[in-house]
C-alpha positions as CSV (number, residue, x, y, z in Angstrom):
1,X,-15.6,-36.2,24.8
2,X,-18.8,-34.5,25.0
3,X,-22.4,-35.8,23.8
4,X,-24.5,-32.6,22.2
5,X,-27.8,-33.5,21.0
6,X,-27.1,-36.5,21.2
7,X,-23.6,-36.8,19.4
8,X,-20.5,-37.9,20.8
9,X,-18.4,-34.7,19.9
10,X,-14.3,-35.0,20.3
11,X,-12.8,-31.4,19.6
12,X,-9.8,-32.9,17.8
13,X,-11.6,-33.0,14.6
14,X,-12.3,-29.8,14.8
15,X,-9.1,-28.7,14.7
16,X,-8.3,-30.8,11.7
17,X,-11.1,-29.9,9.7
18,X,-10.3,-26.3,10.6
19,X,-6.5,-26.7,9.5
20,X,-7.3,-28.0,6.1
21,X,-9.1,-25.1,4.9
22,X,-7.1,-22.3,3.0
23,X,-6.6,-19.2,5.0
24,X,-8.3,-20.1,8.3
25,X,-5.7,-19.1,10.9
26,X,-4.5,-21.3,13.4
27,X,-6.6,-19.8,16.6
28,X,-10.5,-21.1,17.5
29,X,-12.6,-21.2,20.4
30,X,-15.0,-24.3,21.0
31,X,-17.6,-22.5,22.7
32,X,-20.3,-25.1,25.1
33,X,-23.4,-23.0,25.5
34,X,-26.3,-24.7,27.3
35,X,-30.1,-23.7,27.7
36,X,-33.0,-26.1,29.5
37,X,-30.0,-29.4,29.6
38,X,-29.5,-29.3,26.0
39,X,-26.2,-28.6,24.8
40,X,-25.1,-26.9,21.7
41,X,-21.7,-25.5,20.4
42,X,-20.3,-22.6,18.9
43,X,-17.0,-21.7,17.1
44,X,-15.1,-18.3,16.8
45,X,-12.1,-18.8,14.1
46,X,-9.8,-16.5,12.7
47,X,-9.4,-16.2,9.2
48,X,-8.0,-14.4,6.4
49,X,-10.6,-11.6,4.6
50,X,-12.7,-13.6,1.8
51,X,-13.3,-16.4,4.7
52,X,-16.5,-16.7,5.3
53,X,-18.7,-18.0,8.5
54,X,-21.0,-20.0,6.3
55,X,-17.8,-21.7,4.4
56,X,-16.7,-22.5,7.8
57,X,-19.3,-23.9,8.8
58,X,-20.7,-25.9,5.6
59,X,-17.0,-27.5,5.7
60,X,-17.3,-28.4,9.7
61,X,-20.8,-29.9,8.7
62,X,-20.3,-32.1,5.9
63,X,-16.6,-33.2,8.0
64,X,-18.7,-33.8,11.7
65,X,-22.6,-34.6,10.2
66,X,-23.7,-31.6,12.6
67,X,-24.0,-27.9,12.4
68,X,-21.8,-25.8,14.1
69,X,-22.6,-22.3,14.6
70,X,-20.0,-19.3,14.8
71,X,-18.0,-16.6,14.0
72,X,-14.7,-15.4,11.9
73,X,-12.5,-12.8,13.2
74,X,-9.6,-11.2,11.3
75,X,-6.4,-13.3,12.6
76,X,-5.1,-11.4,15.6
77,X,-8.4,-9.8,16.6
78,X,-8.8,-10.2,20.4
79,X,-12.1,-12.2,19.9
80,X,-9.7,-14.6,18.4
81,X,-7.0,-14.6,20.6
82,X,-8.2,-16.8,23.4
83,X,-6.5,-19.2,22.0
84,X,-7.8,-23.2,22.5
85,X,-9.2,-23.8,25.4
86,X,-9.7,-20.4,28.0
87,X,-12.6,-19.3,30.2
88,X,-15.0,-22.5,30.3
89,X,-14.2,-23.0,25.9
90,X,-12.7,-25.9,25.0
């Protein structure tokens, strides 16, 4: 569990919320980015073409109650690849 701004975050949702969308692929990165103590998050996913960060991250919203920035990669793009949980990402 992590707290950002002030919300206890569990990644496991995530992943759910993620897997229930149509043509999101089944690679993400959690990224934890902090700046002056404050923590904030940010999510690469790979995705199908006509997948959309803002999609993405309207459906992570209205499924967590917080924003989560990020971006969509084609599935198998190296960006994407990392897999769920290398280098310091969750």
């Amino acid at each position: 569990m992590l707290i950002v701004k002030g919300v206890n975050f569990f990644p496991r949702p995530v992943e759910q919320l993620l897997m229930k969308m149509p043509g999101v692929g089944s690679n993400y990165q959690i990224i934890i980015q902090e700046s002056q103590g404050v923590k904030s998050l940010r999510i690469n996913v790979e995705a199908e073409e006509g997948v959309t960060g803002y999609a993405v991250e309207k459906a992570l919203k209205e499924g967590l109650g917080f924003s989560l920035q990020g971006d969509v990669f084609p599935i198998g793009h190296p960006a994407s690849s990392g897999g769920k949980g290398t280098e310091g990402i969750l």
